[in-house]
Structures are given as structure tokens and as C-alpha cells.
N, CA, C and O atoms as CSV, one atom per row, in Angstrom:
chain,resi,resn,atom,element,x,y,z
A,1,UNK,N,N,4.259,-15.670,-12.135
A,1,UNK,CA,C,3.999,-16.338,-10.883
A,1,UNK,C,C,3.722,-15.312,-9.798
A,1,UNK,O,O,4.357,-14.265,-9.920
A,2,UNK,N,N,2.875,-15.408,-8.732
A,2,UNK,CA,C,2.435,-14.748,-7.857
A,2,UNK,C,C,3.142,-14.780,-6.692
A,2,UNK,O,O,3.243,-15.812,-6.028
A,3,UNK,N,N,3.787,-13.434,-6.294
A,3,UNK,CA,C,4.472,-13.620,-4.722
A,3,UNK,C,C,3.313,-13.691,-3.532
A,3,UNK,O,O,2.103,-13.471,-3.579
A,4,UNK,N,N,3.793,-13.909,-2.937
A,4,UNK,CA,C,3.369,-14.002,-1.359
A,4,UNK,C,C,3.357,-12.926,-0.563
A,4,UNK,O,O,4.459,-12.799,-0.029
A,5,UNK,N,N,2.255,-11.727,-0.109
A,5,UNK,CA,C,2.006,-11.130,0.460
A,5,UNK,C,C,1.912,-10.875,2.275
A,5,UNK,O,O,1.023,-11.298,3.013
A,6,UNK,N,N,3.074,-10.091,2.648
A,6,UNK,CA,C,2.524,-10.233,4.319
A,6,UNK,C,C,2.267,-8.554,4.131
A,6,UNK,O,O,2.607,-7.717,3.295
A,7,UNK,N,N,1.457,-8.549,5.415
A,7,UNK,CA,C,1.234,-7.106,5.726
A,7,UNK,C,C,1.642,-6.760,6.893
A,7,UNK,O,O,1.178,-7.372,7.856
A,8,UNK,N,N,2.672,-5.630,7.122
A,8,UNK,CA,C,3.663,-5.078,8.067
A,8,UNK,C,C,1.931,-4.459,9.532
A,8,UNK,O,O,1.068,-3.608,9.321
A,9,UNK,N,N,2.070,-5.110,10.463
A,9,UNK,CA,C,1.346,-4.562,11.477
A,9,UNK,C,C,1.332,-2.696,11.073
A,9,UNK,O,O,0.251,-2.154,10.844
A,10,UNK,N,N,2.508,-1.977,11.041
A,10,UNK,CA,C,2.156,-0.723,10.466
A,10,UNK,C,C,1.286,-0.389,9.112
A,10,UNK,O,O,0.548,0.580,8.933
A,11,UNK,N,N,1.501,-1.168,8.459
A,11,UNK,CA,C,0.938,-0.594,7.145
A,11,UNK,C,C,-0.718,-1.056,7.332
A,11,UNK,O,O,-1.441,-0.435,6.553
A,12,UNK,N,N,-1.372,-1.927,8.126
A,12,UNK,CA,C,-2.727,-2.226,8.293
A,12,UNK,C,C,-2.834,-1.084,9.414
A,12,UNK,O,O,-4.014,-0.951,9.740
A,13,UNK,N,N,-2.120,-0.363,9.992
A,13,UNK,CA,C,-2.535,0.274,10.927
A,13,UNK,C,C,-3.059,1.753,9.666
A,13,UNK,O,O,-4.187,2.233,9.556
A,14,UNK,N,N,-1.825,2.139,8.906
A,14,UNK,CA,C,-1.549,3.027,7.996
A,14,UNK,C,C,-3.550,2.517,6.998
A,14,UNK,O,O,-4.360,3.359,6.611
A,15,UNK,N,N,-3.675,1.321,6.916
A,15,UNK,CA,C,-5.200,1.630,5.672
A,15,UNK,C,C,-5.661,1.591,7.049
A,15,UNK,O,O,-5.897,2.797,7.121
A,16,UNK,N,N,-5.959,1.171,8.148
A,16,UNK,CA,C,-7.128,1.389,8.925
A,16,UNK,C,C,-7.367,2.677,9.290
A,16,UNK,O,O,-8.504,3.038,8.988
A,17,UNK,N,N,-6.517,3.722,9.979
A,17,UNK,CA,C,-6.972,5.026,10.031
A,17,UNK,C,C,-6.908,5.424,8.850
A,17,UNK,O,O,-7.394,6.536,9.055
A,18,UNK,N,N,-6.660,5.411,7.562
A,18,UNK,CA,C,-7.394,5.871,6.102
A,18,UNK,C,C,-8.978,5.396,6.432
A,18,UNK,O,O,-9.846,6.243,6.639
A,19,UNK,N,N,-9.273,3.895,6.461
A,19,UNK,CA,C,-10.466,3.694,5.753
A,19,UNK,C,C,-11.435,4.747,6.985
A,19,UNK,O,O,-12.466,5.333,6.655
A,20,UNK,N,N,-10.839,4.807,8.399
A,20,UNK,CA,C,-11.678,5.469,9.456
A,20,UNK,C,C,-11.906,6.971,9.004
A,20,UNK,O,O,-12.886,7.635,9.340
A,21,UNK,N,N,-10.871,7.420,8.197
A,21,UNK,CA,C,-11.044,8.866,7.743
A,21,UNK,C,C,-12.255,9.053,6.906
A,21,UNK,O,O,-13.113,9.935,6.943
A,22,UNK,N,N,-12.090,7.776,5.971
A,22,UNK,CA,C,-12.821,8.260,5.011
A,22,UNK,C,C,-13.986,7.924,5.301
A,22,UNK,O,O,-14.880,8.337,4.563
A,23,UNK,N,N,-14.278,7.216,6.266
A,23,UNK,CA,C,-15.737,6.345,6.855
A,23,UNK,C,C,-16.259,7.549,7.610
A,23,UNK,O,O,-17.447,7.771,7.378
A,24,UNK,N,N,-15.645,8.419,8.493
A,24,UNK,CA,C,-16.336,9.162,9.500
A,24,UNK,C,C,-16.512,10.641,8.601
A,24,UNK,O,O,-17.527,11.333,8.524
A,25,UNK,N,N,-15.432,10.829,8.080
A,25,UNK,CA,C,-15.230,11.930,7.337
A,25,UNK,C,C,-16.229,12.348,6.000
A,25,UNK,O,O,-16.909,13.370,5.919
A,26,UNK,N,N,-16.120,11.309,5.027
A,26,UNK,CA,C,-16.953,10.939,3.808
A,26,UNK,C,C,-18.342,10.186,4.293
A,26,UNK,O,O,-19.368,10.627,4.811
A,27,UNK,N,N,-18.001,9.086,3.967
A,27,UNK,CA,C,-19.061,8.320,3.683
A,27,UNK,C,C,-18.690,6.979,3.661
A,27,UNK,O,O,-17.501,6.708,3.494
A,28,UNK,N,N,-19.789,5.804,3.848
A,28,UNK,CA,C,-19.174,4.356,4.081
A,28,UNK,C,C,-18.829,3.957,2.809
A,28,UNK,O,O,-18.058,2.997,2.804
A,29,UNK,N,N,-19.244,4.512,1.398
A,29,UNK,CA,C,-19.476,3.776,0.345
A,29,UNK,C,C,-18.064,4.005,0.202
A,29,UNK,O,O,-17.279,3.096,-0.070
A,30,UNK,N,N,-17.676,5.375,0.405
A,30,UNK,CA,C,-16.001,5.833,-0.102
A,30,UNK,C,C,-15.226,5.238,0.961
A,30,UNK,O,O,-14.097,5.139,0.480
A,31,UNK,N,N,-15.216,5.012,1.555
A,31,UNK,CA,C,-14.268,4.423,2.479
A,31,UNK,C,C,-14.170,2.581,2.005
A,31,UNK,O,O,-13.132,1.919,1.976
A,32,UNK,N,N,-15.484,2.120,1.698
A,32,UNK,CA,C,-15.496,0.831,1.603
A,32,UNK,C,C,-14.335,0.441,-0.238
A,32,UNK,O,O,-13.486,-0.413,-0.496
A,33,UNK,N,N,-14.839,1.377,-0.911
A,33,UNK,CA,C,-14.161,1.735,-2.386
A,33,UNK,C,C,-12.277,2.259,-2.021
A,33,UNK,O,O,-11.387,2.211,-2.870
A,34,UNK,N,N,-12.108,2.683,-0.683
A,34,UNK,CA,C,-10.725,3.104,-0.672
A,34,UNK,C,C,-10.210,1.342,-0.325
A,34,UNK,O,O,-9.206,0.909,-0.889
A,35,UNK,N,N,-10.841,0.642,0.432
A,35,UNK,CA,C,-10.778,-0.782,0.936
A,35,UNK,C,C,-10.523,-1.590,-0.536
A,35,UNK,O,O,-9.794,-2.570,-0.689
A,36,UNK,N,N,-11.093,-1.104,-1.268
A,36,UNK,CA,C,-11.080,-2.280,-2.602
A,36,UNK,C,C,-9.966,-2.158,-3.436
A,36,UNK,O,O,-9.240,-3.050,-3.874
A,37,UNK,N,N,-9.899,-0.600,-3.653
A,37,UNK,CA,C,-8.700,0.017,-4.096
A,37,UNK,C,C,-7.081,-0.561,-3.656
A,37,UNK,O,O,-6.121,-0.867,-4.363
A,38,UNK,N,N,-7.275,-0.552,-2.172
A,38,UNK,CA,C,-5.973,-0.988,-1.583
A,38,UNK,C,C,-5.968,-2.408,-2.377
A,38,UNK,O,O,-5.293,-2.534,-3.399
A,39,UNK,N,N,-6.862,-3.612,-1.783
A,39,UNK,CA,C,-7.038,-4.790,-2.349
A,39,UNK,C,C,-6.659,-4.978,-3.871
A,39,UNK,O,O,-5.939,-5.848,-4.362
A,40,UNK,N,N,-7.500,-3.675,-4.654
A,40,UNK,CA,C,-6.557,-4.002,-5.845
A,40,UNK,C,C,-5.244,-4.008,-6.622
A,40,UNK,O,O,-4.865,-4.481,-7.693
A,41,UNK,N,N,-4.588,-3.125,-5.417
A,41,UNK,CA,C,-3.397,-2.987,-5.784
A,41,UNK,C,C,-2.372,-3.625,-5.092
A,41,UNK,O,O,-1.255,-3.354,-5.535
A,42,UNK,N,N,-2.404,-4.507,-3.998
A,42,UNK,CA,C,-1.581,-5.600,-3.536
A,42,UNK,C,C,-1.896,-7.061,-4.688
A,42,UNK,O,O,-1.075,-7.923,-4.999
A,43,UNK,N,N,-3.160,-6.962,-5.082
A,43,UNK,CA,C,-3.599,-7.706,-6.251
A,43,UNK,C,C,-2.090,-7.771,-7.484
A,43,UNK,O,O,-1.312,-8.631,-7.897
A,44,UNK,N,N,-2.308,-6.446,-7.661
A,44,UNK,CA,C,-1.173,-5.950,-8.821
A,44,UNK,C,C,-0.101,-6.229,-8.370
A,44,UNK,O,O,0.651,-6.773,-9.178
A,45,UNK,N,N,0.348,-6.045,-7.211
A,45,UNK,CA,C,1.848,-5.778,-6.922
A,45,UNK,C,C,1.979,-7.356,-6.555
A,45,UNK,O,O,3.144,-7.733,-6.679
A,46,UNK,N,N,1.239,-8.195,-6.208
A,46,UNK,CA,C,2.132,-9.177,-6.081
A,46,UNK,C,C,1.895,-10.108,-7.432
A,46,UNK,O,O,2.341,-11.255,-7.449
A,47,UNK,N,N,1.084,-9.495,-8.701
A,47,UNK,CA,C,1.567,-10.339,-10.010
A,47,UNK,C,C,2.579,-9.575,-10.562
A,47,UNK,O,O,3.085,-10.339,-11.384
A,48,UNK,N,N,2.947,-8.931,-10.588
A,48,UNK,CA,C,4.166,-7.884,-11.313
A,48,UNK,C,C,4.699,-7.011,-10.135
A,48,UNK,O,O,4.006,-6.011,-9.946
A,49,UNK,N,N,5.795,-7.155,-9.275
A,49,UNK,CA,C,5.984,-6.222,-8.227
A,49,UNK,C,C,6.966,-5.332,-8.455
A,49,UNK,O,O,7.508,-4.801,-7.486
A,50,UNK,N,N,7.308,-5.059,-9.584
A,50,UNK,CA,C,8.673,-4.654,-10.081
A,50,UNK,C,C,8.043,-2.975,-10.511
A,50,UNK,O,O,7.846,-2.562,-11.654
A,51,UNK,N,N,7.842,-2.298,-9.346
A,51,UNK,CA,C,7.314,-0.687,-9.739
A,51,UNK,C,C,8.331,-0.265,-9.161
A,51,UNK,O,O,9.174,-0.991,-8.634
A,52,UNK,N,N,8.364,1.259,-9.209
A,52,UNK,CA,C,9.612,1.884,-8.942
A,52,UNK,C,C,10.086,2.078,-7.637
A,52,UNK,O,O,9.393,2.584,-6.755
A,53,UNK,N,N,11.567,1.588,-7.433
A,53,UNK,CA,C,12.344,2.077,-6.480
A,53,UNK,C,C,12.373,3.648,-6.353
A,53,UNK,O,O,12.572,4.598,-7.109
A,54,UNK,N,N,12.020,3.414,-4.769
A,54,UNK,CA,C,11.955,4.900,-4.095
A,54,UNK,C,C,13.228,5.351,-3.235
A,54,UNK,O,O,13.515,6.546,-3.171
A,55,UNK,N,N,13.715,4.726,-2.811
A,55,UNK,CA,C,15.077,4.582,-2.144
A,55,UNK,C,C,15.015,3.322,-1.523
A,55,UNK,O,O,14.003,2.737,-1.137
A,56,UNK,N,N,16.781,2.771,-1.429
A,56,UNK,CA,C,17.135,1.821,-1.171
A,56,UNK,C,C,16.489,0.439,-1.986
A,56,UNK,O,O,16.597,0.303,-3.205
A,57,UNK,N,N,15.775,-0.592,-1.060
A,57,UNK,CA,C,15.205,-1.441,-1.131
A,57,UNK,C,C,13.647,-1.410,-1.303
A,57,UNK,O,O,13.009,-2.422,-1.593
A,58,UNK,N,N,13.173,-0.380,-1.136
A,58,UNK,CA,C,11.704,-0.121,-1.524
A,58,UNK,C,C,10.976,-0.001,-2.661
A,58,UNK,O,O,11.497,0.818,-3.417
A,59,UNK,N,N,10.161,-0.398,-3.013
A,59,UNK,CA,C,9.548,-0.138,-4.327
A,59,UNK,C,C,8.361,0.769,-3.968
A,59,UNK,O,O,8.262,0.910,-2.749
A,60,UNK,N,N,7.683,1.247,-4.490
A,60,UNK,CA,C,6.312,2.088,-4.241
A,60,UNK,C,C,5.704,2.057,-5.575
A,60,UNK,O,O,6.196,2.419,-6.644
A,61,UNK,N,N,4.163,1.396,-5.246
A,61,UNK,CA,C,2.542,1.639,-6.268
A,61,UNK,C,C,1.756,2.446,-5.526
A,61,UNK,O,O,1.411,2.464,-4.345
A,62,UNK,N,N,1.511,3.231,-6.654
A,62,UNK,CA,C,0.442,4.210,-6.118
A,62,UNK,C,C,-0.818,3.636,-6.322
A,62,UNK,O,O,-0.968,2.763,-7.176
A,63,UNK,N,N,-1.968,4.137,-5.453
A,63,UNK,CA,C,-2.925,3.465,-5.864
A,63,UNK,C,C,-4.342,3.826,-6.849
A,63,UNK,O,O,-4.724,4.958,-6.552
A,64,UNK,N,N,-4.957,3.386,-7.601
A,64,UNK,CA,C,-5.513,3.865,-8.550
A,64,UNK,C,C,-5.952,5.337,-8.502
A,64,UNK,O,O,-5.635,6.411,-9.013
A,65,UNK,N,N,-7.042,4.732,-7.435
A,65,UNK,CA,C,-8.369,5.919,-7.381
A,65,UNK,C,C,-7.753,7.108,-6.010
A,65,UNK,O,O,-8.116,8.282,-5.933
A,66,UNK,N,N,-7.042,6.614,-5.309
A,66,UNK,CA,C,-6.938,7.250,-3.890
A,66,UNK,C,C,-5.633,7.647,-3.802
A,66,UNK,O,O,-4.735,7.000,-4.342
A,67,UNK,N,N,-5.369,9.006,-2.951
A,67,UNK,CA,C,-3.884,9.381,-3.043
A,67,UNK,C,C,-3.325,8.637,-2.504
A,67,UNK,O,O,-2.911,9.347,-1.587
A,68,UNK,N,N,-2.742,7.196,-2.214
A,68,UNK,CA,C,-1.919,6.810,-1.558
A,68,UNK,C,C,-0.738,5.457,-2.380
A,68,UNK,O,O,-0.984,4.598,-3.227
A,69,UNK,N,N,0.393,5.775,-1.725
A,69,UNK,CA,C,1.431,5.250,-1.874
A,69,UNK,C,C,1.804,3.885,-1.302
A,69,UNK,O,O,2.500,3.987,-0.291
A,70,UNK,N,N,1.485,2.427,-1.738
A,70,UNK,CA,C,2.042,1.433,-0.910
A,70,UNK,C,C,3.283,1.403,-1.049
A,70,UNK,O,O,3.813,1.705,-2.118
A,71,UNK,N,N,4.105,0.948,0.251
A,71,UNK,CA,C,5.430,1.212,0.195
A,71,UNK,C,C,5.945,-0.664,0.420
A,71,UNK,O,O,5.219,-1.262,1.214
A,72,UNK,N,N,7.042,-1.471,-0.194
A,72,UNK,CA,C,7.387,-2.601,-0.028
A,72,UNK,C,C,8.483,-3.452,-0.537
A,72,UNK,O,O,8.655,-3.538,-1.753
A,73,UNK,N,N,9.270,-4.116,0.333
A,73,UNK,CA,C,10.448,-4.896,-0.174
A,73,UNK,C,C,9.781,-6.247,-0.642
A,73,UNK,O,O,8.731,-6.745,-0.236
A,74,UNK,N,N,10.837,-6.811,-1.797
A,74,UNK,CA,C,10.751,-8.010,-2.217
A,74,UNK,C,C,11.719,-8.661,-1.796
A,74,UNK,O,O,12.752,-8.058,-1.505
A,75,UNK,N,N,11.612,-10.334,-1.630
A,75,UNK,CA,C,12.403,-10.949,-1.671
A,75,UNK,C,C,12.343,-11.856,-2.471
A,75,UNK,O,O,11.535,-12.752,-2.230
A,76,UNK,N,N,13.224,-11.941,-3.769
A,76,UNK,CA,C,12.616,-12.332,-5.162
A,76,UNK,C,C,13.089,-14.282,-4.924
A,76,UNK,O,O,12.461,-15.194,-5.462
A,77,UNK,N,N,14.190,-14.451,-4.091
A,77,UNK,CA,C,14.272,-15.981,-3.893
A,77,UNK,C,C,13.315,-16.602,-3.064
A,77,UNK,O,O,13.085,-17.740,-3.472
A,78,UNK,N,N,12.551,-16.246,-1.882
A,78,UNK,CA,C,11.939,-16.731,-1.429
A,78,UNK,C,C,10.126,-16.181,-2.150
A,78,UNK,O,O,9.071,-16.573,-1.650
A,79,UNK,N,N,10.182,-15.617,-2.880
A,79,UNK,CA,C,8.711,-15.045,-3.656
A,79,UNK,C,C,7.897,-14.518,-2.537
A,79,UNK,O,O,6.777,-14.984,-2.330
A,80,UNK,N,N,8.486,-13.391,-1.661
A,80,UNK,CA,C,7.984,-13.268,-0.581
A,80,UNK,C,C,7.590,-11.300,-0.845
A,80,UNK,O,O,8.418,-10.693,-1.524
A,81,UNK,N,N,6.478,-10.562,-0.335
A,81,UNK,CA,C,6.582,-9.059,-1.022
A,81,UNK,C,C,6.019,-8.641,0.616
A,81,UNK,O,O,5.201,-9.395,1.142
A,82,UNK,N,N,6.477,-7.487,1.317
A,82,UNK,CA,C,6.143,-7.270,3.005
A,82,UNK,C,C,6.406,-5.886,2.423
A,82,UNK,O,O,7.329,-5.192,1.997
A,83,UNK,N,N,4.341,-5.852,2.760
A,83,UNK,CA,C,4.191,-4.161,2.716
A,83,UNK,C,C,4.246,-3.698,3.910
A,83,UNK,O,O,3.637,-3.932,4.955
A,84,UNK,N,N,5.474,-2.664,3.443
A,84,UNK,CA,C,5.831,-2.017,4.903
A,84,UNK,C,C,5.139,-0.963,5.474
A,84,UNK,O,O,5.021,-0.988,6.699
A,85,UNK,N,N,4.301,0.631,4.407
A,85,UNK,CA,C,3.691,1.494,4.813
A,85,UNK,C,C,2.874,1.680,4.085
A,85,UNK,O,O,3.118,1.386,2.915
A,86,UNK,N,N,1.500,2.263,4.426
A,86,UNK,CA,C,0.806,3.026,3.441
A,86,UNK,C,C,0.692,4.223,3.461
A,86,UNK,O,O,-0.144,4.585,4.289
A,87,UNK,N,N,1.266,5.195,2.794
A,87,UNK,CA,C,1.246,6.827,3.122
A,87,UNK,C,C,0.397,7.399,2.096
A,87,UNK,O,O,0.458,7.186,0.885
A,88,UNK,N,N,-0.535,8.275,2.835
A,88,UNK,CA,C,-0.898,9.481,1.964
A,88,UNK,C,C,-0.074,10.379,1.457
A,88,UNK,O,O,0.699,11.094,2.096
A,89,UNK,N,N,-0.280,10.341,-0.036
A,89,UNK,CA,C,0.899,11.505,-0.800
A,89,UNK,C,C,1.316,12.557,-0.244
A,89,UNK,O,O,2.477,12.848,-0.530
A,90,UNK,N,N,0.415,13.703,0.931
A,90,UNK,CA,C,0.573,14.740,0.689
A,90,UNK,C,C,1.598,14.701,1.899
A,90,UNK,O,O,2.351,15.669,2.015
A,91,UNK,N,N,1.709,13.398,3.034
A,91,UNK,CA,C,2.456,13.352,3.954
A,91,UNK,C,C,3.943,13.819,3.579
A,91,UNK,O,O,4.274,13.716,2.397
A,92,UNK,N,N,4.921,14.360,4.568
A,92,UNK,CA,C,6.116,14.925,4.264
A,92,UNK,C,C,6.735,13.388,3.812
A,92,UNK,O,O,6.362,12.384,4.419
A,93,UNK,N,N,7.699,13.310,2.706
A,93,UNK,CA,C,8.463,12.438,2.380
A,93,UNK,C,C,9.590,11.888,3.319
A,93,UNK,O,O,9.901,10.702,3.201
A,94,UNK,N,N,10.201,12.652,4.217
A,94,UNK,CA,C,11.125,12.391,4.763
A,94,UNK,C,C,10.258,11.346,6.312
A,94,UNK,O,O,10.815,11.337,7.409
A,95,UNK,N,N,9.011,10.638,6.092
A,95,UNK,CA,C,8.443,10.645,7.106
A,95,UNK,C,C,8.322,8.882,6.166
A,95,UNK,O,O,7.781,7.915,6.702
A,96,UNK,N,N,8.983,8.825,4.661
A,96,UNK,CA,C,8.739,7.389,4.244
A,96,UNK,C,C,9.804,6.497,4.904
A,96,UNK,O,O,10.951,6.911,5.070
A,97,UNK,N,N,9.382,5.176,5.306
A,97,UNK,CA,C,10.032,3.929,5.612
A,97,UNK,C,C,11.514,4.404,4.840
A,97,UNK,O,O,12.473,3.633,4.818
């Protein structure tokens, strides 16, 4: 069964300056492909959300093609999954949710 996805105002802030990086930086095609990427992996995480605890209450999927880490709590009675950050890997850890 499929949970229910919200997206934390931070973590759309977290893919929008990605996709702007990769749009101004790269190219539209790669930036539009980092966009699909994300999409596919909230895809994933809310049919199977059970990836690994990072501390506490967090789980974290990495995402296929692109270095980044979605970060997110479940709430398995209400089938509810609130992605909280999206970090680039190489960011300092002590800087995760």
C-alpha cells in the first residue's frame, strides 16, 4: 500500500536550489533529469519506505543518478511519509535534520 507524501517547505527549497545549480551551472536537460530522479525516488519511498535509519526517527534514500540524500519520517498509523531535507552528500553531516 502506498503512503502519503508531504513535502517539508525546506526540502522543496533543498531540490529547488539543486535543480537551479544544475540548470545555470550544467545544462537544462541535467537539471530537468535531476527533477525526475527526485520524482523517482519519493515514487520508491512511498511504496516501500522502510530504507535505512540515519539517526533517531529518520530514514534516508539516496537517489539513483544524483548525489543526494532524501531525508524523512514515517508515520506508519496514519500512512503518512514528510520529507524533511534534501542534502547533497558531500554537505557536512552534522548539518542533517
Amino acid at each position: 500500500m502506498k503512503f502519503k507524501l508531504i513535502v517539508s517547505d525546506e526540502a522543496k527549497a533543498d531540490v529547488e536550489h539543486a535543480y537551479l545549480y544544475y540548470r545555470t551551472k550544467v545544462n537544462k536537460k541535467v537539471a530537468d533529469n535531476f527533477f525526475k530522479d527526485f520524482k523517482s525516488s519519493l515514487n520508491t519511498i512511498s511504496r516501500n519506505p522502510y530504507f535505512k535509519i540515519w539517526f533517531e526517527d529518520f530514514h534516508g534514500k539516496l537517489m539513483k543518478k544524483y548525489p543526494f540524500l532524501i531525508f524523512y519520517t514515517i508515520d506508519k498509523n496514519a500512512k503518512v511519509i514528510v520529507i524533511s531535507r534534501v542534502f547533497h552528500t558531500s554537505q557536512n553531516p552534522e548539518k542533517y535534520p
